[in-house]
N, C-alpha and C positions, 0 to 999 in steps of 0.2 A: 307785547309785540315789539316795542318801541326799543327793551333793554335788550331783548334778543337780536336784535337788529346789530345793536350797538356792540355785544357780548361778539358777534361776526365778525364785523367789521375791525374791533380789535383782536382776535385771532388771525386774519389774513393782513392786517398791518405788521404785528409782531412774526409771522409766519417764518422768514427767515432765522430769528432766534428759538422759535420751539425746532423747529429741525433741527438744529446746531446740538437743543439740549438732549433732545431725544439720542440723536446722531451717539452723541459721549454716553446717554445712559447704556445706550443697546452696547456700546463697546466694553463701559465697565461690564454690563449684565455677563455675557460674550465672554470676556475675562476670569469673569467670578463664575463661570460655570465651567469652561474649558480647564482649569484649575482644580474646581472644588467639588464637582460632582461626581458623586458617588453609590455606592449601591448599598444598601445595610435591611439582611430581609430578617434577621435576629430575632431575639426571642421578644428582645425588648420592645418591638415597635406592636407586639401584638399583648401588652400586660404593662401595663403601670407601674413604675418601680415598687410605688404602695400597696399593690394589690397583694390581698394577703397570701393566696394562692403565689403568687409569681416570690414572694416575701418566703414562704414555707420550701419555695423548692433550691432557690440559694440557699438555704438554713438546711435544707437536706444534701447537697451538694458539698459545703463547709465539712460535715458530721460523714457522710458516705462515700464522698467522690463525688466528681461528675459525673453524668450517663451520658453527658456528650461524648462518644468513642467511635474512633476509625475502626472499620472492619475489613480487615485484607484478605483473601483466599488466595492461596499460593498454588497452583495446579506442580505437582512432585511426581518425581519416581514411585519414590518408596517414601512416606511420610514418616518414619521412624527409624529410616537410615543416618548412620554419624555425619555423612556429609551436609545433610539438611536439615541435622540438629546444629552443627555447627554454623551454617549458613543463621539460620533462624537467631540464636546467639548472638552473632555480629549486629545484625541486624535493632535485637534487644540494645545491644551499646550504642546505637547511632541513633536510635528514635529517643532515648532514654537522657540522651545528652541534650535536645529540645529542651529550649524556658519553657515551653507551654503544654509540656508534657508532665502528666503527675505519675504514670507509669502504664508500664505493658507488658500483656499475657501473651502466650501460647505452652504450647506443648513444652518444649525447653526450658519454661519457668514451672510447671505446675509441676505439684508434690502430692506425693499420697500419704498420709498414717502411717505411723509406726507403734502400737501399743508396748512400753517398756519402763520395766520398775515402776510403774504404780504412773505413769505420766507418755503425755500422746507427745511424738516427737515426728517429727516429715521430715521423707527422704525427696532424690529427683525422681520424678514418675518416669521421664525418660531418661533412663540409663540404659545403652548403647551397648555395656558389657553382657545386659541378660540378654536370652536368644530372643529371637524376634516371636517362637512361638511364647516364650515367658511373659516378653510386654505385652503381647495382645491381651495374652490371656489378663496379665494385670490393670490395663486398661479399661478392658468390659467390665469389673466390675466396681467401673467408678460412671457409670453411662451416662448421667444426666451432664459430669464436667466434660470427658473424655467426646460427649457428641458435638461438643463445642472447642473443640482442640484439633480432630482431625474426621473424615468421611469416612465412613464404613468400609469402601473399598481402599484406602490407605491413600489415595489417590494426590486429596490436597489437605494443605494446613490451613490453619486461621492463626490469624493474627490481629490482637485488639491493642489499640493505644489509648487509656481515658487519658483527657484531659483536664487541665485545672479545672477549678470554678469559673462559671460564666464570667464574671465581674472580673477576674483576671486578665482573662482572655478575649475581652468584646474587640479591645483595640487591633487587636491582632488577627482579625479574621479574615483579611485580605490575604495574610500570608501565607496562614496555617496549612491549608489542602495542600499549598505549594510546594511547601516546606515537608509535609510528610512525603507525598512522591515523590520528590527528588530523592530523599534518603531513602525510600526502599527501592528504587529506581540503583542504587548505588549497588544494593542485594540482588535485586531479582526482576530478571526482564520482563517475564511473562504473570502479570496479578492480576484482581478485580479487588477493587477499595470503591466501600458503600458507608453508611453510619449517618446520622446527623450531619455532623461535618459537611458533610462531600454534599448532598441535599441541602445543605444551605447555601454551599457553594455556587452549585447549578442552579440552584433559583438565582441567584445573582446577578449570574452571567448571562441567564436566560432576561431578566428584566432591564439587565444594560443592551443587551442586542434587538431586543424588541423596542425598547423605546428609541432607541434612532431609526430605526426599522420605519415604525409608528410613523414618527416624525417627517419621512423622505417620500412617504409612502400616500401618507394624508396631505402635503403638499400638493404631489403631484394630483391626485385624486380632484380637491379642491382648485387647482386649475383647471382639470379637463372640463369640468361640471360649470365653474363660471365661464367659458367659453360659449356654454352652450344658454346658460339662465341670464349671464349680465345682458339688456339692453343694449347694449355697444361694448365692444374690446376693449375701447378707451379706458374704462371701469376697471379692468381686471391688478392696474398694479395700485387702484386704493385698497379694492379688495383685499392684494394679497397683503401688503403694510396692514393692514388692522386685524389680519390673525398673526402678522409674521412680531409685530412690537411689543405687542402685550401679555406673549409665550414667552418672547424674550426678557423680557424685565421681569416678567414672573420666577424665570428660573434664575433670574439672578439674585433675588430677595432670597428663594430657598436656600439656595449654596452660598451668601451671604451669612444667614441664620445659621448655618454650619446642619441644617437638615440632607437625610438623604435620600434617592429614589426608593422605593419597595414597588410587591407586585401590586401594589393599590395605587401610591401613587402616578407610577409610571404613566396610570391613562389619563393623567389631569392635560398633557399637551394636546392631544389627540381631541379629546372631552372642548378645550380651551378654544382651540383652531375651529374647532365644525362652528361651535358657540359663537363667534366671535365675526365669521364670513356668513351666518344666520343674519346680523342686526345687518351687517354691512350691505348686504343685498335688500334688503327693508327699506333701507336707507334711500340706497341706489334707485330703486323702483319707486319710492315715493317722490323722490328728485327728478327721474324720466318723465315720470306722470305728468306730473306739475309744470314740467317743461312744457309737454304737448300742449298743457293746458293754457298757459297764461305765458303768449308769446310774448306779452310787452313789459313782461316785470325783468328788474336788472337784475342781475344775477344773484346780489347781495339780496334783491328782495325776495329774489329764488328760492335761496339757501333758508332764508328764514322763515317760508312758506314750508318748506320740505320738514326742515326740522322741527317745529313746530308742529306739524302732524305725522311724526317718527315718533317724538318724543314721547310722549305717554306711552304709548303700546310699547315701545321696547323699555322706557324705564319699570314697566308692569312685568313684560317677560324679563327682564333682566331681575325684578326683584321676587317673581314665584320663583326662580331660578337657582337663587342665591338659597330661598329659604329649601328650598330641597337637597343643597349642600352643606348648609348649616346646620341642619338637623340629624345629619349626621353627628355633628360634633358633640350630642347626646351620646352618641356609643360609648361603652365602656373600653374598645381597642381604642389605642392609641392612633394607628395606622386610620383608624377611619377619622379619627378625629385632626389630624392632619392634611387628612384627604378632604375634609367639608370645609377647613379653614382656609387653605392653600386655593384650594377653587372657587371659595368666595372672593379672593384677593383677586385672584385673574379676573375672575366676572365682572369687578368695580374696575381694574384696569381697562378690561376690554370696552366695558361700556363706557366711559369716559372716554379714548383716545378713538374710538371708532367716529368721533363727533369730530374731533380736534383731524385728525388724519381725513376724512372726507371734506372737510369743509376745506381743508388749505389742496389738498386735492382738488375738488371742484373750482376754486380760485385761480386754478393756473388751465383749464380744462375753457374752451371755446368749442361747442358741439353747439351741431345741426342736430335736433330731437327728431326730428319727422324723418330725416336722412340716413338718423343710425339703425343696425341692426347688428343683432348678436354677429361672433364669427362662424361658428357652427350653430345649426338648429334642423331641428327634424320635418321636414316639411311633409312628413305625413298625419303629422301632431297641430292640430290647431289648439289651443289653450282657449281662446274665445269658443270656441265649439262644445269643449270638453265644458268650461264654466256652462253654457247656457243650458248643458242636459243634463248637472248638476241641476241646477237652479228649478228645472220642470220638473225632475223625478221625486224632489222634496216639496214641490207643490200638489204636486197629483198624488205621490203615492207615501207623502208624509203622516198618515197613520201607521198602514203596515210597517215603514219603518223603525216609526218608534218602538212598536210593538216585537218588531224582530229583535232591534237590537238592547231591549228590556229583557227580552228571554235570556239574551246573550249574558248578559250584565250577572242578571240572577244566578244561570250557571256559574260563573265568573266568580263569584263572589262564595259558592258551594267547592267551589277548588282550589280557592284559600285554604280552605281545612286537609286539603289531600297532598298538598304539596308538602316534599319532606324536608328536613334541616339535618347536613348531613357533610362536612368536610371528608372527603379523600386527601391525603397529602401528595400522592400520583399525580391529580388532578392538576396540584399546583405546580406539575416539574414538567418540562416537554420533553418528546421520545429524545433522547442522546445515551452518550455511555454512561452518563449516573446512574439514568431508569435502567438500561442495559445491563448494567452492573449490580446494581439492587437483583434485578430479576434473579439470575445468575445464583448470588451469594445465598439472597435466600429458598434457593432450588436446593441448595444443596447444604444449609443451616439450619431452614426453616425460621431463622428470626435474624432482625436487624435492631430492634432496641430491645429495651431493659425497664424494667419496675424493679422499685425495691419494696419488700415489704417488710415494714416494723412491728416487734411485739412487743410487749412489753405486760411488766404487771400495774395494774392498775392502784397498788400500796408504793410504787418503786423499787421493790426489792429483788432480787436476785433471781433472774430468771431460766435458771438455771435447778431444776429438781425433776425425780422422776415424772411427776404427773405435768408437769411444761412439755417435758421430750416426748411422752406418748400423744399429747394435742396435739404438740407439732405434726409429728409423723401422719395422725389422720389428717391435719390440715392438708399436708405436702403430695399424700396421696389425692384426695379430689381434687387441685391442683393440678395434678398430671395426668386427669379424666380432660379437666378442660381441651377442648380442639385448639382455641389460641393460642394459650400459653405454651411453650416449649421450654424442656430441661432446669425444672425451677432448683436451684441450689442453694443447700443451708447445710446446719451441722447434721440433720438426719444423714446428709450421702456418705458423712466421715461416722455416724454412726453405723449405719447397715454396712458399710467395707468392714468394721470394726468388727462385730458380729461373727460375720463369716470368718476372720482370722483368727480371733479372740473372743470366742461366745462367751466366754467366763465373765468376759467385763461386767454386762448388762443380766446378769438373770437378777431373776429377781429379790434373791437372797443377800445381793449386796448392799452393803448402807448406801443410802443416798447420797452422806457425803464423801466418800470415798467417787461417786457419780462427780457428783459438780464438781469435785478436786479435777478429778478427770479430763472432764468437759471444758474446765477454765484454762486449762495447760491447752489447749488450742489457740495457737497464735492467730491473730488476725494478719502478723505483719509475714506471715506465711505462705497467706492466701489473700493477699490486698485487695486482689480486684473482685474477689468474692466477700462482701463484708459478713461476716458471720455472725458476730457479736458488736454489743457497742463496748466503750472501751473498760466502763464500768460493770460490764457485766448485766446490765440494768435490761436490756433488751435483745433477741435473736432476731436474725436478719434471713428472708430470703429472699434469690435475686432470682425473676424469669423474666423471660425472653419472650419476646413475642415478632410475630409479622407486624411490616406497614400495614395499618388495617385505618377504616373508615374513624369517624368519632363516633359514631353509632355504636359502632361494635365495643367501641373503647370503653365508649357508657355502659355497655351491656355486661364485658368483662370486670369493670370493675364494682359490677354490682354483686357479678357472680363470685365473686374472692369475696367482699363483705359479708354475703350469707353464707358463703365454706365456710369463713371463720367463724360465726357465728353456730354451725351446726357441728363445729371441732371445737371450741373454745369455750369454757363460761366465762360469759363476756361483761359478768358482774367480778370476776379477779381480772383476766386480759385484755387490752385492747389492741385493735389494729390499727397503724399509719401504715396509707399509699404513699409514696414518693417518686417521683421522675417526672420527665416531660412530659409523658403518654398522660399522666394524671392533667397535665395545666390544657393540655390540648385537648383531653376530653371535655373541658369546660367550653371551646370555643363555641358549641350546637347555641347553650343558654347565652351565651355573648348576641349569636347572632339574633336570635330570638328578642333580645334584649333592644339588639340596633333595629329590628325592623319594627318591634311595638312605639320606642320613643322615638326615631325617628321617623315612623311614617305621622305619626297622629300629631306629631308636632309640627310635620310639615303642609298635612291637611288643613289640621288647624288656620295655622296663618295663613295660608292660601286662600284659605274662605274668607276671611276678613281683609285679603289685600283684594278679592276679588268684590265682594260686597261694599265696600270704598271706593273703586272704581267704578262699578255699576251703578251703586244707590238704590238698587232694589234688591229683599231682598226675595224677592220672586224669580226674579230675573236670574238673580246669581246663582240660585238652585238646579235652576234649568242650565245654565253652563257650565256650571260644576260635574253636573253628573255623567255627560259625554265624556268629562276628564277621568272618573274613576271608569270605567269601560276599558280603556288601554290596559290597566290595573289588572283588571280582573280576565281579559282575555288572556294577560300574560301569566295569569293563575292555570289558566287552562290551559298553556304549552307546557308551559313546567310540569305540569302531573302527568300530561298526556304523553310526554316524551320524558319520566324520571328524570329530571334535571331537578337538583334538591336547593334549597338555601346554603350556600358556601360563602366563604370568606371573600367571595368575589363578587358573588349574586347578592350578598346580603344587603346591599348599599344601592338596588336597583329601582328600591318601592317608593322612595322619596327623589331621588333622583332625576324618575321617569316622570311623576308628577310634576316637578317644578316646570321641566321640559315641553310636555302634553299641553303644559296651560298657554304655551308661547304664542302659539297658532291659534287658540281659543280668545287671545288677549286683542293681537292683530285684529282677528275677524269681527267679534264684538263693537272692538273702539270705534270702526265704523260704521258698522249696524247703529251705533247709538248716537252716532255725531255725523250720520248723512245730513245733509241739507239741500241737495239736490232733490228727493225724492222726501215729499211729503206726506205720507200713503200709509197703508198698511202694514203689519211680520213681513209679508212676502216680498212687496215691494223693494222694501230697506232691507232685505237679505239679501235678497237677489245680486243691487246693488254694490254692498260688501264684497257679496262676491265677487264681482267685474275687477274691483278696486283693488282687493287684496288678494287676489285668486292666486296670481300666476307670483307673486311671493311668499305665501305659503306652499304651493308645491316647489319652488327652489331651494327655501329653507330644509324643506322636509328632506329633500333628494340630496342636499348637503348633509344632512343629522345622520341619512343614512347609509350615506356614504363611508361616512367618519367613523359610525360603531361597526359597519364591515369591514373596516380594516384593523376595525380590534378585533372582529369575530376570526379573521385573518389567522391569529395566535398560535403558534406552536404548543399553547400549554392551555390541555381542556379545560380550566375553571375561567381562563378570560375568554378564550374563545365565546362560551358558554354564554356569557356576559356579553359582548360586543353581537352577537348574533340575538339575544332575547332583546333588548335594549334596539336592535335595528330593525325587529317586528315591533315593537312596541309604540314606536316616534312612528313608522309605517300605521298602522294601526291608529293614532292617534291623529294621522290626519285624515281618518276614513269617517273615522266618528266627527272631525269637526266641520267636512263638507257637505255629511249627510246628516248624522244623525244630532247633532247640534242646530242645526237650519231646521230640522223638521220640527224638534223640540218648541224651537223659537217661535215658529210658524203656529204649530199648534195650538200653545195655548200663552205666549206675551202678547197681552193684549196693550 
C-alpha cells in the first residue's frame, strides 16, 4: 500500500515531465503515421513467403506468367471493324510500354494456324481484308479463344494485360491500377476494367476509407456514451486521452516498423478505443465510489484506494484479453498474426497509460462526489433498480435459470458443427464500380480469373505422342461439362481448327513422329498469353477461366479437375499440377480452420489457468468459466441460423470474444471474492458485486458495443459480418454474466 502511495505521489510530482513526453511521442507517432501509412491488402500478408504453396505459385508465375491480369471490356460498334482493330493496336503499344507489364492480349494480337509444308505456322486471326462474313465464320471455329476476345453479338472486345511476377511488382501496387486507366483512358472513353488487380485495388481503398471512417466515427460514439455513463462531465477528457494516446503511439510503432494497414488490421483502432475507455470508465467508477465513500481520505490517499481496487480486475481483463489476441498469432496467415501481435501492444499501452493519464488527471481535478452527476442520463432508467431485480430473479428463480441457459449452452455447442467455413471474395470488396464492374464483365465473359493446368509425364520425357493428344482431348472435354470452368484452352483448340482444315494431319495412318514434329513447330511465343507447352517440351498446358466463386466451390472445382484427370489420364505415366491464385486461395477454408482450432484452444487454455490463479478455486473457476463459453456457443447459433460462414474476417472471432466475455466475469468476481462489507452467504456477496460493480459493467458493455456497431457499420459484408456477430456477442456476454453467472454462483459456491 505504502509503495503505491509513493509510485502516486511520484507520477503527479513528475506530471508535468510525462506530459511534455508523451506530448512529443503523440507528435512523432502523428508524424510517422501521417507520412508512412499505408494500405497493402496483397497476397503476401495472407502466406508466408516460406509457405510452400505461396513458394510453388511464384515458381509457377516465374515458368507461366502471372495470372495477375487486367480485364477490360470495351462496348464497339462493330468489334471486327479496321477502326477498332486499329484502336485496339495503339492501345497494345501504350500498355505494352508499362515496366510492369509482361504482355497483352486481344483480338488484334491473336493468330490462328496455318498447316504448311509439313510445319504449323500463325497467321493474324483478325485480318480486316477478309469479309466480315469470312472472319466470323473463321472465328467460330476457334470458340473456346474467340469467346474470350469478343461477345457473340460483336458488340464489345476484351482486353487482358498480365503482369510480371508478384515479386516484381509488390512495390508498385499503389500505382499500377492508376497507371493502366490512364493509358486506356488515353484510347477509350467508355470501359469496365475488373481482374485481380483492380480487387486489390478496391480493397485498399475501401480499408483506407473505412478506417478513418472507423476512427471519427467511434470517437464521436464514445463521447456521446460517456456523457451519459461517466459520473460527472469532468471525467470525459481523461476518458477521452486514454483511448486517444495509446491508438496514437500504437499507430506510430506500426508505420515506424514500416507495417501496413489490411482489411484485418484496420479494426485494431476501433477494437483499441472501445478497450481502452472500457478500463478507464472501471477506473472512473471505482474512484467515484470511493469518493462517496471515504470523505476524509486526501486525494493521494484516494487515488491509491481506487487503484488498488482497479488494479487486479482490469490487470486480469487486460491480460484474458491479450491472450485472446495472442493466440491468434498461432495462425498460419500472416495478417492474423500481426493483427494478435499489434493488438497485444496496444493492450499493454492502454493498460499502462490508462493509470498514468487518470491519476495526473485526477491530480489536477477538485470535485464535489455527492454534487456530481452525469451530463445526460435517462431518467426513466434507474440502474439501482435494474441491479436490485437482477439480484432477486437469480435468487428466486436461479435454478430455472441455470437450467435454461444449460439447454442454451448445449444447443450452442451442436452448432459448432453446422456452422460453415467458406471465404466469398465479394464479401471482402464493398458495392462500388469494381463490384459494378466485375458483375458487368463477367455477365458477359462468364470468367474473371485463370488456372493453369500442368501435364506432364511422369519419366520426363516428351509429352508430346499420339496417346498424350487423345487423353488430353478426353481430359479437355469433361473440362468443358464443368459449369465453373469456362473456355479451357490448350493445343487440342489448334488441333480440332486443324482437323477440320487439314483432316490428313491427324488420321491415324500417320507416324507419330511426323505428329510431335508437327505439334512442336507450335510456338509458345505466338500465343504467350496462352501457355501451351513448357519450353522443353517436357509438359502441355491448359489455361481455364472461371467466375469469382466462393473457396468452397474452389475446393470442389479443384477436386473435380483431379478426378477428370484421373478418369482421362493413367496417372501411373502422367501427372497433374494446379497452378494460380484460385489454387493458394482455396487453401484459405483449412487456414481458417487451422486459426480457429490453435487459436481458440490456446486461448481457453490460458484463460483457465489465468482465471484459476486468480480465483484459487478450482470449483469456483469452473463455474465462471462456463457462463464465458455461452457467448461462444450462442454465437454458434447465429451464424448457422443466419448462414454467416467462417471467413477471413470472422475467423479471428472465437478467441477474440473470449478474452473479451472474461472482462466483465473478472470485474464482477474480484468483488464477489474480496467483499468485506458482507460477511454472509453466495447470495449476499453477489448481490453486493453487484451494487459495486453493476453500473460499470453495463457502461463497459454499452461502449464494447458500441464500438463493434460501428464496424458492423461497414460497407464490405465480411466486416460488417464481424463487427455485428462480435456486438451480439460482448451483448450476450453480459446477459450470462448478470444472470446466469450469479445463479451458477448462488447455486452451488459454497
Amino acid at each position: 500500500m505504502k509503495r503505491l502511495e509513493n509510485l502516486i505521489k511520484s507520477i503527479i510530482k513528475f506530471r508535468i515531465s510525462i506530459i511534455i513526453v508523451l506530448v512529443i511521442l503523440m507528435g512523432f507517432a502523428g508524424y510517422q503515421t501521417a507520412n508512412k501509412l499505408n494500405i497493402d491488402n496483397s497476397l503476401t500478408i495472407w502466406f508466408l513467403e516460406d509457405d510452400p504453396s505461396y513458394r510453388a505459385y511464384i515458381d509457377f508465375q516465374e515458368e507461366f506468367g502471372s495470372d495477375e491480369i487486367f480485364i477490360a471490356m470495351f462496348p464497339v460498334q462493330n468489334a471486327i471493324g479496321e477502326e477498332e482493330r486499329q484502336q485496339l493496336l495503339n492501345l497494345h503499344t501504350d500498355i505494352e510500354a508499362l515496366s510492369f507489364v509482361k504482355t497483352s492480349f486481344s483480338l488484334a494480337k491473336a493468330k490462328y494456324p496455318i498447316y504448311n509444308n509439313n510445319t504449323i505456322v500463325f497467321d493474324d486471326l483478325y485480318n480486316t481484308k477478309r469479309s466480315e462474313k469470312g472472319l466470323k465464320s473463321l472465328i467460330s471455329k476457334l470458340p473456346n479463344i474467340s469467346s474470350q476476345l469478343v461477345t457473340n453479338d460483336y458488340k464489345n472486345q476484351f482486353f487482358y494485360i498480365q503482369l510480371n511476377p508478384t515479386p516484381q511488382i509488390e512495390e508498385k501496387r499503389e500505382i499500377i491500377a492508376g497507371d493502366i486507366r490512364s493509358t486506356i483512358e488515353k484510347n477509350y472513353k467508355d470501359y469496365f476494367l475488373t481482374g485481380p488487380p483492380v480487387l486489390n485495388e478496391a480493397y485498399s481503398k475501401g480499408i483506407y476509407k473505412e478506417s478513418m471512417l472507423f476512427g471519427v466515427l467511434t470517437v464521436l460514439i464514445i463521447t456521446l456514451m460517456l456523457l451519459f455513463l461517466l459520473p460527472s462531465k469532468r471525467y470525459l477528457i481523461i476518458s477521452l486521452l486514454s483511448v486517444a494516446i495509446p491508438v496514437s503511439l500504437l499507430f506510430g510503432i506500426i508505420t515506424s516498423l514500416g507495417y501496413a494497414l489490411n482489411m484485418i488490421s484496420m479494426l485494431i483502432p476501433t477494437i483499441l478505443m472501445v478497450y481502452s475507455v472500457s478500463d478507464a470508465v472501471h477506473i472512473i467508477n471505482i474512484y467515484h465510489k470511493e469518493g462517496l465513500l471515504n470523505k476524509n481520505l486526501s486525494k493521494v490517499e484516494l487515488l491509491t484506494v481506487a487503484v488498488r481496487k482497479s488494479v487486479t480486475p482490469c490487470f486480469y481483463t487486460t491480460l484474458t484479453t491479450f491472450v485472446g489476441y495472442f493466440a491468434l498469432y498461432l495462425s498460419p496467415l500472416p495478417a492474423f498474426k500481426n493483427m494478435g501481435i499489434f493488438t497485444c501492444i496496444g493492450l499493454v499501452l492502454s493498460f499502462t497509460l490508462v493509470y498514468v493519464i487518470t491519476i495526473i488527471g485526477f491530480s489536477y481535478m477538485n470535485l464535489n462526489f455527492e454534487a456530481s452527476k452525469p451530463l445526460l442520463s435517462l431518467k426513466v432508467f434507474s440502474q439501482t433498480k435494474f441491479i436490485n431485480w437482477i439480484n432477486r430473479v437469480t435468487t428466486q428463480y436461479k435454478t430455472s435459470i441455470i437450467v435454461a441457459f444449460s439447454l442454451l449452452l448445449i444447443y450452442g455447442l451442436y452448432s459448432v458443427f453446422l456452422v460453415q467455413i467458406d471465404t466469398d471474395s465479394l464479401d471482402l470488396l464493398a458495392e462500388g464500380k469494381a463490384k459494378q464492374d466485375l458483375r458487368i464483365v463477367e455477365e458477359q465473359l462468364n470468367s474473371s480469373s485463370r488456372i493453369q493446368l500442368d501435364i506432364s509425364r511422369t519419366d520426363g520425357t516428351s509429352i508430346l505422342n499420339k496417346d498424350a493428344m487423345k487423353q488430353l482431348e478426353v481430359f479437355q472435354n469433361k473440362l468443358e461439362e464443368n459449369p465453373i470452368i469456362t473456355a479451357p484452352v490448350s493445343v487440342i483448340d489448334i488441333k480440332r481448327f486443324l482437323e477440320k482444315r487439314s483432316p490428313v494431319l491427324f488420321q491415324s495412318n500417320i507416324p507419330e513422329e511426323k505428329i510431335r514434329n508437327t505439334l512442336a513447330s507450335v510456338e509458345n511465343t505466338d500465343n504467350s498469353f496462352f501457355k501451351l507447352f513448357a519450353n522443353d517440351l517436357s509438359s502441355v498446358g491448359i489455361t481455364i477461366s472461371l467466375r469469382d466463386v466462393r473457396t468452397s466451390q474452389l475446393e470442389q472445382l479443384l477436386l473435380d479437375i483431379e478426378n477428370d484427370f484421373g478418369k482421362s489420364f493413367n496417372t501411373e505415366d502422367y501427372k497433374l499440377k494446379i497452378n494460380g491464385f484460385a489454387v493458394v486461395f482455396a487453401q484459405l477454408n483449412n487456414f481458417i480452420l487451422e486459426t480457429q482450432f490453435k487459436s481458440f484452444f490456446a486461448a481457453f487454455f490460458v484463460a483457465f489457468l489465468c482465471l484459476w490463479f486468480f480465483i484459487k478455486s478450482i470449483r469456483t473457476t469452473i463455474l465462471v468459466l462456463i457462463p464465458n463459453i455461452l457467448p461462444l456457443a450462442i454465437l454458434a447459433i447465429f451464424m448457422s441460423l443466419l448462414d454467416i460462414p467462417l471467413d477471413v474476417s470472422t475467423a479471428m472471432i472465437t478467441p477474440i470474444m473470449l478474452g473479451i466475455a472474461m472482462d466483465d466475469t473478472i470485474h464482477l468476481v474480484h468483488k464477489y471474492r474480496k467483499s468485506r462489507r458482507i460477511q454472509g452467504t453466495a447470495e449476499e456477496r453477489m448481490n453486493n458485486a453487484m451494487h459495486y460493480t453493476g453500473s460499470a459493467l453495463l457502461s463497459t458493455t454499452i461502449a464494447l458495443v458500441g464500438g463493434f456497431l460501428i464496424i458492423a457499420s461497414s460497407a464490405t459484408p465480411s466486416v460488417r459480418d464481424f463487427g455485428a456477430l462480435c456486438a451480439i456477442t460482448v451483448a450476450i456476454a453480459l446477459i450470462t454474466d448478470i444472470f446466469y453467472l450469479p445463479a451458477l454462483l448462488k447455486k452451488f459456491d459454497k
